[in-house]
C-alpha positions as CSV (number, residue, x, y, z in Angstrom):
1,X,12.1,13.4,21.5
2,X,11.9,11.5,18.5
3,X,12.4,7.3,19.0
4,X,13.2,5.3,15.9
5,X,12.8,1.6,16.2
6,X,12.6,-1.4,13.7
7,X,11.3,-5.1,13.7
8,X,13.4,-8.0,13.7
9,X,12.9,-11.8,13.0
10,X,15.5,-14.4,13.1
11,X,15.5,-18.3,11.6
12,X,17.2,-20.6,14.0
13,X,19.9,-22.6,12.2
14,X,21.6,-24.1,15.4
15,X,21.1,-24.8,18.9
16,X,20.5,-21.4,21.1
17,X,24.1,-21.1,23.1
18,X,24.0,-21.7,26.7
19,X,24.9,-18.3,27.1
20,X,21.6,-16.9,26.4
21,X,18.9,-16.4,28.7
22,X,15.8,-18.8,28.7
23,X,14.1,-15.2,27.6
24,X,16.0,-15.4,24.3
25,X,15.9,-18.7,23.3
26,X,12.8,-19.2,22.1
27,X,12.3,-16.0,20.7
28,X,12.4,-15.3,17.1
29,X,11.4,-11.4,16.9
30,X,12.5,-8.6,18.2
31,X,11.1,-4.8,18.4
32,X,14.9,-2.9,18.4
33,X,15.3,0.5,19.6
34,X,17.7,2.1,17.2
35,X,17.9,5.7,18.1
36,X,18.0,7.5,20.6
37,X,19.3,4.4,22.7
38,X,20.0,1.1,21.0
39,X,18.5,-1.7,22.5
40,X,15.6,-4.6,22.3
41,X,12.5,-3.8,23.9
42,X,9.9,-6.6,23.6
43,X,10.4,-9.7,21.7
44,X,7.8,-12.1,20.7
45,X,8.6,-16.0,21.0
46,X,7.8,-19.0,19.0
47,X,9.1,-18.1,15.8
48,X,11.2,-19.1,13.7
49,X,10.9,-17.0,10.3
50,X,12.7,-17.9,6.9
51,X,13.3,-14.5,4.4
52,X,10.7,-11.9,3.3
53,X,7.9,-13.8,5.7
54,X,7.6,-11.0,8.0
55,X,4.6,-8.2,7.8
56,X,2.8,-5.7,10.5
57,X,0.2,-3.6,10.1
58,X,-0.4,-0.5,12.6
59,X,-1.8,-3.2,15.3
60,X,-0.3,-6.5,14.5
61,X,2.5,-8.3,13.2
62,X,2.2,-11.2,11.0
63,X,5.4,-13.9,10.8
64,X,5.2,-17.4,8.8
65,X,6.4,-20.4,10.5
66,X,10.1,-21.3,8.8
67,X,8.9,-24.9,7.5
68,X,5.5,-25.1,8.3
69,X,2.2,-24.1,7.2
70,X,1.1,-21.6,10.0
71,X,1.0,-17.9,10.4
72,X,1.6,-16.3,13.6
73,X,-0.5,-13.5,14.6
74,X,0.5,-11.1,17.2
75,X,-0.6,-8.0,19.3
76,X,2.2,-5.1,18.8
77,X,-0.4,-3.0,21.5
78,X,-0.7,-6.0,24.1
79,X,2.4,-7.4,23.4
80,X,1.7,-11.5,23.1
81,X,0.5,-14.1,20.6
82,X,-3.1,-13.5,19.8
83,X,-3.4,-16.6,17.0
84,X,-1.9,-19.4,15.2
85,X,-3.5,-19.5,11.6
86,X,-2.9,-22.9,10.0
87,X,-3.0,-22.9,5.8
88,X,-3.1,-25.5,3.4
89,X,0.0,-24.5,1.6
90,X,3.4,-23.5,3.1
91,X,4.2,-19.9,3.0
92,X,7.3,-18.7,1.3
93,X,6.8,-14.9,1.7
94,X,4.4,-12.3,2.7
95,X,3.5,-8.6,2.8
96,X,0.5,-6.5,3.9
97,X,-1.3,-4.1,2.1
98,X,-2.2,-1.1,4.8
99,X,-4.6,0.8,2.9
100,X,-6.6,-2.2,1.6
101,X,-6.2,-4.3,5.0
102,X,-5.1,-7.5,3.3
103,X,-2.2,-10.0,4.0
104,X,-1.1,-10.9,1.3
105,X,0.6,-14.8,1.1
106,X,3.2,-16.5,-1.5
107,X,3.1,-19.8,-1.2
108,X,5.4,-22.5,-2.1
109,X,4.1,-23.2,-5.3
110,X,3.9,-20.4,-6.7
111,X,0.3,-18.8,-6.2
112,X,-1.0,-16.2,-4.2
113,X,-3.5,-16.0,-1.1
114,X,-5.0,-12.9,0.4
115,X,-6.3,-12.5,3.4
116,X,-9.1,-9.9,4.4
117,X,-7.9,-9.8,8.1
118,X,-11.2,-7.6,8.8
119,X,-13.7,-10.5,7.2
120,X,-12.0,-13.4,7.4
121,X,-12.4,-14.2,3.6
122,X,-9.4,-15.8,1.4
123,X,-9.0,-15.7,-1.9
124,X,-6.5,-17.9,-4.1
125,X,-5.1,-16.7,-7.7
126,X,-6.1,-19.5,-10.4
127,X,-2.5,-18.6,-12.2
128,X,0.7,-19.1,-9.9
129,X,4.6,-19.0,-10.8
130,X,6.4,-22.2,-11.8
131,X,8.5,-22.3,-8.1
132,X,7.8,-20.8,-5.2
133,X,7.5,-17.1,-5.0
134,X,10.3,-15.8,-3.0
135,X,9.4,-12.1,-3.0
136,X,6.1,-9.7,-2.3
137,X,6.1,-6.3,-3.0
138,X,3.0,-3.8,-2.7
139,X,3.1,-0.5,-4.6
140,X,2.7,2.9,-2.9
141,X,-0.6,3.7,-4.3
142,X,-1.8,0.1,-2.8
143,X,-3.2,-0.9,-6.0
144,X,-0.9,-3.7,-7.3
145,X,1.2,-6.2,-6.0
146,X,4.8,-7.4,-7.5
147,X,5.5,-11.1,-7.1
148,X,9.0,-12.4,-7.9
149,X,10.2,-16.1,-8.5
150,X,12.8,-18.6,-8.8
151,X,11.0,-19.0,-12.6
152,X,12.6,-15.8,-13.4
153,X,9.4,-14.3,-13.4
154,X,8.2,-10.7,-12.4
155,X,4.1,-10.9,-12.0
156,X,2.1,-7.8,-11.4
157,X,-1.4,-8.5,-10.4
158,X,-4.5,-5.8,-9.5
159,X,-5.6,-5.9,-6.0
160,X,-9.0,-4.8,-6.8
161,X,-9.2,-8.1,-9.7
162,X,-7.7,-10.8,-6.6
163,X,-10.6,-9.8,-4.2
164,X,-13.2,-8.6,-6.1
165,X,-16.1,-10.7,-5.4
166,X,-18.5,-10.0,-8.0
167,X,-18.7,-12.4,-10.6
168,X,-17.7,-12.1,-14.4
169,X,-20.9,-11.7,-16.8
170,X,-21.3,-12.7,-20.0
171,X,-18.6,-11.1,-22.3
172,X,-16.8,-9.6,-19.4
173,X,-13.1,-10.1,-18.8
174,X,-13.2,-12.6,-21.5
175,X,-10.0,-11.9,-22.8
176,X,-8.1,-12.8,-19.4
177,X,-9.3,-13.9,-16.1
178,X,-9.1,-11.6,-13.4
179,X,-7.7,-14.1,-11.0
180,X,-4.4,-14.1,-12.9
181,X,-1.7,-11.2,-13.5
182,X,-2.2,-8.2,-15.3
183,X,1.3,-8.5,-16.6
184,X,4.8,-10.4,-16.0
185,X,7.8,-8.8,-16.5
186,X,10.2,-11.8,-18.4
187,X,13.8,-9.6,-19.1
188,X,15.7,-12.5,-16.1
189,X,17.2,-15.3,-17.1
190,X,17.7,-17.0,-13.3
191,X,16.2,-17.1,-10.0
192,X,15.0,-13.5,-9.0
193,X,16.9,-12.6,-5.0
194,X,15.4,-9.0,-4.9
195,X,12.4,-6.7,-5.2
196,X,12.0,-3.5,-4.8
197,X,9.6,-0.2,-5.8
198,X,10.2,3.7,-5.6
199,X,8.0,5.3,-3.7
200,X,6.1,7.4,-6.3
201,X,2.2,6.8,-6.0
202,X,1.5,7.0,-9.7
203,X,2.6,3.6,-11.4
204,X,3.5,5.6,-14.8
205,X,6.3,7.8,-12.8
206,X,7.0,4.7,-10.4
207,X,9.9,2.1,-11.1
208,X,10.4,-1.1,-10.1
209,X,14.2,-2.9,-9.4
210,X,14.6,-6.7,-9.6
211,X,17.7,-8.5,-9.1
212,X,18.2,-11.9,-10.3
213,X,20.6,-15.1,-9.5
214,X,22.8,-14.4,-12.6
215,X,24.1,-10.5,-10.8
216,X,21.8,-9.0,-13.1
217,X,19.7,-6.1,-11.9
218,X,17.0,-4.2,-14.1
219,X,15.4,-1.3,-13.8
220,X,11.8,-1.1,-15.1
221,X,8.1,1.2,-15.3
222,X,5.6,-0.3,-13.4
223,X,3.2,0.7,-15.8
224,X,4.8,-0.6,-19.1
225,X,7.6,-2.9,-18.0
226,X,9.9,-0.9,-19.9
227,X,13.6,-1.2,-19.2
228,X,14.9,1.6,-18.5
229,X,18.4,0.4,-16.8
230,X,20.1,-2.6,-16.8
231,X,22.9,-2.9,-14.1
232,X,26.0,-5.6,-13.7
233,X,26.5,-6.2,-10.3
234,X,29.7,-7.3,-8.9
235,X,28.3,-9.9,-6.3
236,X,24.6,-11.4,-5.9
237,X,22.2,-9.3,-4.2
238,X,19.9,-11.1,-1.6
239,X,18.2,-7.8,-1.0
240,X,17.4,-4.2,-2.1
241,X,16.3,-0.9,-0.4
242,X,15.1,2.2,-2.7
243,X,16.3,5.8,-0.8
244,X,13.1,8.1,0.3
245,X,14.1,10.1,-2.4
246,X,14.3,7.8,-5.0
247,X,18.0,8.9,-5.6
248,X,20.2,5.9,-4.8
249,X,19.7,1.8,-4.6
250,X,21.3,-0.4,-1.6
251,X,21.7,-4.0,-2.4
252,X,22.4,-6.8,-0.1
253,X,25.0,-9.2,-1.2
254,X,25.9,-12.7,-0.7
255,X,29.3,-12.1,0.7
256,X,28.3,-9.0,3.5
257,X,29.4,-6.4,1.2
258,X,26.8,-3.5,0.4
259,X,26.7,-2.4,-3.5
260,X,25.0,0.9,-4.1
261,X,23.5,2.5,-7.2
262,X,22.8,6.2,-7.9
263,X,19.8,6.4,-10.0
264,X,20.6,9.8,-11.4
265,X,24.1,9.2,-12.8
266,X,26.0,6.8,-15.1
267,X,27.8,4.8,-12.6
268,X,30.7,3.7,-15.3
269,X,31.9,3.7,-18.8
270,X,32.8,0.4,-18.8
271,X,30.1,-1.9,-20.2
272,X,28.4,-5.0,-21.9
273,X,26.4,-6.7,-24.0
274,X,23.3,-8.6,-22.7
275,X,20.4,-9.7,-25.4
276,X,16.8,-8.5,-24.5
277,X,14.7,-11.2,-24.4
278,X,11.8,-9.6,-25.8
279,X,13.2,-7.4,-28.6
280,X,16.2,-10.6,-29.0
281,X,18.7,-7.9,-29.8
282,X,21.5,-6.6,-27.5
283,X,21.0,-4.0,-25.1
284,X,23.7,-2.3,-23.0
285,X,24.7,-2.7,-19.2
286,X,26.1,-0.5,-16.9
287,X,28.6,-2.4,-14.7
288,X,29.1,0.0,-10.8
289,X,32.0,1.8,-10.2
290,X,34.6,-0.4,-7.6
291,X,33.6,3.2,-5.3
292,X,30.1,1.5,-5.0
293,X,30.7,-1.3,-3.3
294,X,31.6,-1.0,0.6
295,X,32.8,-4.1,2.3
296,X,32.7,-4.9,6.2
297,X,35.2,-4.4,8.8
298,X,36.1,-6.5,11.8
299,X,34.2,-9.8,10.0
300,X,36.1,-13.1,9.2
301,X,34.9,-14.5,6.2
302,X,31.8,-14.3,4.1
303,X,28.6,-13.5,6.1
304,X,25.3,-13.0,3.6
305,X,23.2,-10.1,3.9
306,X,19.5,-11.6,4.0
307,X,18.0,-8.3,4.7
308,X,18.0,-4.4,4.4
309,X,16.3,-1.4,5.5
310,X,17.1,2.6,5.9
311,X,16.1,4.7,8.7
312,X,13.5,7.5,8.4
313,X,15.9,10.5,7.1
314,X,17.8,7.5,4.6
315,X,20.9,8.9,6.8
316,X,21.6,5.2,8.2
317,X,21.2,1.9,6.5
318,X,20.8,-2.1,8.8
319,X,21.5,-5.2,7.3
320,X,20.7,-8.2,8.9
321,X,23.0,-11.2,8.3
322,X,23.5,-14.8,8.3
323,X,25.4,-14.8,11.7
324,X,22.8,-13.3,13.5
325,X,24.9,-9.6,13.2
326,X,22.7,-6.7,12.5
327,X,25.1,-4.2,11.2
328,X,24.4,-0.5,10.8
329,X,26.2,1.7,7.9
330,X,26.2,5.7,7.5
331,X,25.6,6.4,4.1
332,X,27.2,9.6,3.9
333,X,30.7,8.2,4.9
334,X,30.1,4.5,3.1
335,X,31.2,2.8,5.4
336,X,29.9,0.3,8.6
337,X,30.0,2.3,11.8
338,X,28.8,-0.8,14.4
339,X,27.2,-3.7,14.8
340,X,23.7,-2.9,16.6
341,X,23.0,-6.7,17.9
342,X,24.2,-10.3,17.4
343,X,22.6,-13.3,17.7
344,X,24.1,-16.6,17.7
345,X,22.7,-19.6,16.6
346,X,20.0,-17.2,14.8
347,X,20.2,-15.8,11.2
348,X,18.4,-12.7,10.5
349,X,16.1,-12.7,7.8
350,X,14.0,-9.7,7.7
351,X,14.2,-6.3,9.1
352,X,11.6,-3.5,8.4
353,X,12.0,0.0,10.2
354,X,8.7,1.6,11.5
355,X,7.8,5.1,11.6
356,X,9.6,7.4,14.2
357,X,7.5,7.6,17.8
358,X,7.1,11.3,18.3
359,X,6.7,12.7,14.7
360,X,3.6,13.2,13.0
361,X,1.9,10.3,11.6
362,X,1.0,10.4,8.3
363,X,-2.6,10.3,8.0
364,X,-4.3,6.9,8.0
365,X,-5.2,5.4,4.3
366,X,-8.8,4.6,6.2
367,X,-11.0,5.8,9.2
368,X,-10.8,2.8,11.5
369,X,-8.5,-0.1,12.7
370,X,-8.7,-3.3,12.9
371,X,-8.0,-4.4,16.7
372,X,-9.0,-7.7,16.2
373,X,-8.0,-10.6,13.3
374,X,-10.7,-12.8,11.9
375,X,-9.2,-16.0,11.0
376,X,-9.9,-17.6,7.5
377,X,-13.7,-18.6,7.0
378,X,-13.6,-21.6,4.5
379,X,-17.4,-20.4,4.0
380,X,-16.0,-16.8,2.8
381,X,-13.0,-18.6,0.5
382,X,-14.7,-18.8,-2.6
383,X,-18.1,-17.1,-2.9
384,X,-17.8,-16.8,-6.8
385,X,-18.7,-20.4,-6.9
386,X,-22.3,-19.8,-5.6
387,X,-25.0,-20.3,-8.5
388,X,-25.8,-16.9,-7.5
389,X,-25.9,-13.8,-10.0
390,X,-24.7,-11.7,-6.3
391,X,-22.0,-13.7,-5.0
392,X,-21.6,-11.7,-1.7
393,X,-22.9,-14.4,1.1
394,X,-25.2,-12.6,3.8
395,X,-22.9,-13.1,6.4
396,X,-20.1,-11.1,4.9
397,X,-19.0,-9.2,7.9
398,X,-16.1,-6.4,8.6
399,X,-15.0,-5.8,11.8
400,X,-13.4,-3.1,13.0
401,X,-13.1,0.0,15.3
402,X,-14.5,3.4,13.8
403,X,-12.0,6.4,14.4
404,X,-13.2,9.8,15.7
405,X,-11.4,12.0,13.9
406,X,-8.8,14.7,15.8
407,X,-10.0,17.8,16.8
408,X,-7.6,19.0,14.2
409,X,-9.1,17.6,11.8
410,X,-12.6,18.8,12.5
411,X,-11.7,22.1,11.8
412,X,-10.9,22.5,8.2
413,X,-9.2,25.2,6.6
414,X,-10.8,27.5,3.9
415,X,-8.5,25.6,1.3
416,X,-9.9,22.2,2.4
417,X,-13.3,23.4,2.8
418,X,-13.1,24.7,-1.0
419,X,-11.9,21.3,-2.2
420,X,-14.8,19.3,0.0
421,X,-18.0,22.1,-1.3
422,X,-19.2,21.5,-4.5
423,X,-19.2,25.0,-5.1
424,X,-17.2,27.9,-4.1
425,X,-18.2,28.2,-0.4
426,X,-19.4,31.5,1.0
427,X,-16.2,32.2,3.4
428,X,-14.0,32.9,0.3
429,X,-16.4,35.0,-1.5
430,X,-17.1,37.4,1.1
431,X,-13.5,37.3,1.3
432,X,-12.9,37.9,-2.1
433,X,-15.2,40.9,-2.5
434,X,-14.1,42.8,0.5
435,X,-10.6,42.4,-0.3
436,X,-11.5,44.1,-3.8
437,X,-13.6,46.4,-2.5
438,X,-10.7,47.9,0.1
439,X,-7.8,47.8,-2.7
440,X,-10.1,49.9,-5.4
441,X,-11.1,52.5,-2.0
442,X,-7.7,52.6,-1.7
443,X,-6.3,52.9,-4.9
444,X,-9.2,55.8,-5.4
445,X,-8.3,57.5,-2.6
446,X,-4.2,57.5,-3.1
447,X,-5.2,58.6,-6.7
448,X,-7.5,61.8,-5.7
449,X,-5.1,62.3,-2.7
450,X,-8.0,62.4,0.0
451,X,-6.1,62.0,2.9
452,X,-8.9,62.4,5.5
453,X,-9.7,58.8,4.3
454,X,-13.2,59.4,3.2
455,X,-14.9,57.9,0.4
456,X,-16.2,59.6,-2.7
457,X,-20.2,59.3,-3.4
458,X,-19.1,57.3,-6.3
459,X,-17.0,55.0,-4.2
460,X,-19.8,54.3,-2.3
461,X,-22.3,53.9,-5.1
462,X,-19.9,51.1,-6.1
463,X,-19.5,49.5,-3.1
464,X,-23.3,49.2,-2.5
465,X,-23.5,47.8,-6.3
466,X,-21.2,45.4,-5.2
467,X,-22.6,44.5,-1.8
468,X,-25.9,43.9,-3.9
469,X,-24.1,41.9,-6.0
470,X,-22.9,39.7,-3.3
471,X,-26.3,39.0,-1.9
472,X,-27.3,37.6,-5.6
473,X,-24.7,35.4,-5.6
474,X,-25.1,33.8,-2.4
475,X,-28.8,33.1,-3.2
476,X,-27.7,31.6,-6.2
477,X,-25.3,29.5,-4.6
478,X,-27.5,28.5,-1.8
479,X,-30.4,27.1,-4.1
480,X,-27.1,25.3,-5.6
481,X,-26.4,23.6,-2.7
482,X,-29.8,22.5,-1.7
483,X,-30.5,21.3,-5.2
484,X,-27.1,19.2,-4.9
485,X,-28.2,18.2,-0.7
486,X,-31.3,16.5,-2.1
487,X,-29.8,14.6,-5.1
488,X,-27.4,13.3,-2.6
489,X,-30.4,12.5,0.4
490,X,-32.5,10.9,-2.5
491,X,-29.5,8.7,-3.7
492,X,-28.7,7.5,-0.5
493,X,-32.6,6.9,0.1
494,X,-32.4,4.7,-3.0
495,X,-29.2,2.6,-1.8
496,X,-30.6,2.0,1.1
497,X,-33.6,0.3,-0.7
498,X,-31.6,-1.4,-2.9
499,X,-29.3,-2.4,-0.4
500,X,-32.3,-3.7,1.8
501,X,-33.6,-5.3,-1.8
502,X,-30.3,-7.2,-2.1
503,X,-30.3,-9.0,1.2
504,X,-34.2,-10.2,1.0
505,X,-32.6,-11.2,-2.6
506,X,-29.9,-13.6,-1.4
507,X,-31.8,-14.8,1.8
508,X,-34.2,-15.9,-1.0
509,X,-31.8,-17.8,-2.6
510,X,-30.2,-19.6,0.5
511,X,-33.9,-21.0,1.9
512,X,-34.8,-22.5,-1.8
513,X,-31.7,-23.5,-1.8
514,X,-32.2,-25.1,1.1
515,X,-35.7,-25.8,0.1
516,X,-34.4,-27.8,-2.7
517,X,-35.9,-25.3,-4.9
518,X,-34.7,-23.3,-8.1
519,X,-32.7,-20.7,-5.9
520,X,-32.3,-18.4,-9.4
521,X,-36.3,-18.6,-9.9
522,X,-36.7,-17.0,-6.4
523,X,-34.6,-14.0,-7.0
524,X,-36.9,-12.8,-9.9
525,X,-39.2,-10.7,-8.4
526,X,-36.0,-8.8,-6.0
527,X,-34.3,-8.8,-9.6
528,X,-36.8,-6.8,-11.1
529,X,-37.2,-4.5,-7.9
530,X,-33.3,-3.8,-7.9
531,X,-33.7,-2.8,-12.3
532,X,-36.8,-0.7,-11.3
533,X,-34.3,1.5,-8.5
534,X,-31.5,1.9,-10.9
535,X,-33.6,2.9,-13.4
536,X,-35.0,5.7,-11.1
537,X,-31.3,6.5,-10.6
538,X,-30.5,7.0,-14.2
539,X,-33.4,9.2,-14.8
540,X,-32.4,11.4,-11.9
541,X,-28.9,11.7,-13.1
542,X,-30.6,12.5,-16.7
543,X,-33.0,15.0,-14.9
544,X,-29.8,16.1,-12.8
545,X,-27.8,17.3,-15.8
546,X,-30.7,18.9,-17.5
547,X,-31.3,21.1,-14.4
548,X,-27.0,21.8,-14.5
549,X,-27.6,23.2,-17.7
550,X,-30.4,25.4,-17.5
551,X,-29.3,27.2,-14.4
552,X,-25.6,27.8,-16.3
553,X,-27.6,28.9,-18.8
């Protein structure tokens, strides 16, 4: 049986009642049930999160202390607090990027700070927004990372650029600094509430939605910040949810109410006039149809949706509100079917659903986990300010759990096989040639009518021509893939050197360093060793291609 279940995290803006147990009132995050039974089945205390400062990873969750400058770390496998990570700055949202392992901070004023959670090492963008950011937002493919603002800014920086810790040479990244973004979408004229991507992992086929202050909502390429729809809302979204498919958008809005768009259709004929900041001429808006807006029942008086999320199959949507209600809609009907939990005294500001216990897990982006967090290393924080012409330090360390891989796994299919081999691998030829010899026996025999299923001596002469055939071409293949298994052995061999080249290098430099002595001066000699192995490389590659071509030919 399939069990569906999301994360929860409150801010406390009053006093717990008296009702509640002394269980619940210093808890501030809760793992909900939502199908097959609802109901809360752990919580975590001593937090009290503000909006979009909630993350988790496949073996932690990660919540930023409303009003102070602490992140909480905690265990989802043994079920407590495992740290309390002070910063210098006060957090103002967060997100983690699974497939590169980083946690990924917005701070109040305005910059970014991520977090290798494996190393320990932080780094810090040089550029930051004008106000705080108040939104994080990692695309599919886990290679950039969408930043929203109250400056009305859109920033979309490179992951690889924010923790890459090899330094800038001479003439390279002159023409912008790869500590700053790789583009900012400007279109909004207020505060931006919401942030959202598709779920394509291509940034030229994926979109982006942002929602700002002013009810106005665009819809934009991730690659080139085109607009490709701009939408008039009817009330203020706090929030925004994109549908598995890509089809639809759910927004959150100030006054409960739930405003949906249909990506694929014009939502209405009636519309406006905005001016386009970058072209300065006017562009036109699509304003939703009154259909798309579905409004509460059973609630007195405005209560703000802070936070949104679907269920696995999109069939269900939860919004978490400023009265501590968690509300669940059905899509299909458009309409608000119950209230799953309230909370009094607590105002939910994040909800993110997790993947269904039961189903098959989509396959991890990497081949181990990371069961413990290293906490920030001030060493590790900025290693491109070492003198060095290698700014890794020698004690850069990962830690982390190597995955065997499933049984299932271990066996690959013919398809898979044929992707992995550099050549075609021997299993499909000798499939190949048997299934043409049988259809052209066949097709010989239905043609001469032999129905005592014999072959003719020509048949036979064939199919040993054929068979001799196939022995030539596995010998061929073979001395293929031995020439390829020792250009792979003798690169590896050569890493290895330079590797081991590379760490006498920088254990050089630290003792003249700490010698007092020219620590550049000391590196010479490795220097020269490391040019000497990549020259060997380059002529092998040469040599390599040279060989490719004489055996095609």
């Amino acid at each position: 049986m399939l069990t569906e279940s999301f994360i929860a995290a409150t801010e406390t803006v009053n006093p717990p009642a008296a009702h509640l147990s002394s269980n619940l009132k210093d808890v501030g995050i809760f793992l909900h049930e939502f199908q097959p039974q609802c109901a809360i089945r752990h919580s975590f205390k001593k937090s009290s999160v503000a909006k979009n400062c909630l993350a988790f990873s496949s073996t932690h969750v990660f919540a930023a202390q409303a009003g102070k400058a602490v992140i909480n770390v905690y265990s989802r496998e043994k079920g407590n607090q495992e740290a309390t990570v002070p910063f210098p700055q006060k957090v103002s949202s967060l997100v983690y990027a699974e497939k590169a392992a980083i946690l990924i901070l917005g701070t109040q004023d305005g910059k970014l700070m991520l977090w290798e959670v494996a190393t320990g090492r932080v780094s810090t963008s040089s550029a930051s927004h004008i106000e705080p950011v108040t939104s994080l937002v990692v695309s599919p493919d886990g290679e950039y990372i969408l930043s929203a603002s109250a400056d009305s800014s859109v920033h979309v920086w490179s992951i690889h650029n924010l923790v890459s810790i090899e330094r800038a040479q001479n003439g390279f990244n002159n023409a912008r600094n790869k500590n700053e973004p790789i583009a900012t979408f400007s279109q909004h004229r207020s505060a931006v509430t919401a942030l959202a991507t598709g779920h394509s992992q291509h940034a030229t086929t994926n979109f982006v939605i942002s929602v700002s202050e002013d009810k106005t909502c665009y819809i934009w390429n991730l690659e080139t910040l085109q607009v490709l729809r701009t939408i008039l809302l009817s009330q203020t979204a706090q929030c925004a949810v994109v549908d598995p498919a890509d089809r639809a958008v759910y927004f959150g809005s100030r006054n409960g109410s739930i405003q949906t768009l249909n990506v694929l259709e014009q939502q209405s004929t009636a519309q406006s006039s905005i001016l386009d900041n970058s072209s300065r001429v006017a562009t036109t808006a699509i304003q939703l149809r009154p259909t798309a807006v579905w409004v509460p029942s059973a609630l007195s008086g405005p209560d703000a949706a802070q936070c949104i999320t679907l269920s696995y199959d999109g069939t269900a949507l939860l919004t978490g509100h400023f009265s501590g209600r968690i509300i669940q809609w059905e899509v299909a009907k458009h309409r608000m079917t119950s209230i799953v939990s309230s909370l009094t005294g607590q105002s939910v500001t994040n909800l993110q659903m997790l993947w269904p216990a039961g189903s098959q897990q989509p396959r991890e982006p990497h081949t181990y986990r990371i069961t413990t967090v290293v906490k920030p290393r001030p060493d590790l924080a900025d290693a491109s300010s070492s003198s060095s012409s290698s700014a890794i330090p020698a004690d850069y360390l990962f830690h982390a759990q190597v995955m065997q891989q499933s049984q299932s796994r271990l066996s690959e299919t013919d398809i898979e096989a044929a992707f992995r081999s550099p050549t075609i691998p021997t299993s499909l030829l000798d499939a190949a040639v048997q299934s043409l010899i049988q259809s052209k026996v066949a097709s010989r025999q239905s043609s001469k009518g032999q129905a005592n299923g014999r072959s003719t001596n020509a048949d036979l002469y064939q199919t040993d021509q054929m068979q001799e055939e196939l022995v030539k071409l596995r010998a061929q293949v073979a001395s293929h893939q031995k020439l390829d298994q020792d250009r792979v052995n003798s690169h590896m061999a050569r890493m290895q050197r330079r590797e081991a080249v590379g760490l006498q290098k920088r254990e050089a430099f630290f003792a003249a360093k700490k010698a007092g002595r020219n620590g550049d001066e000391a590196m010479k000699s490795f220097m020269q060793q490391e040019k000497d192995i990549d020259r060997e490389s380059d002529e092998e590659a040469v040599a390599g291609s040279n060989g490719d071509v004489e055996m095609k030919g």
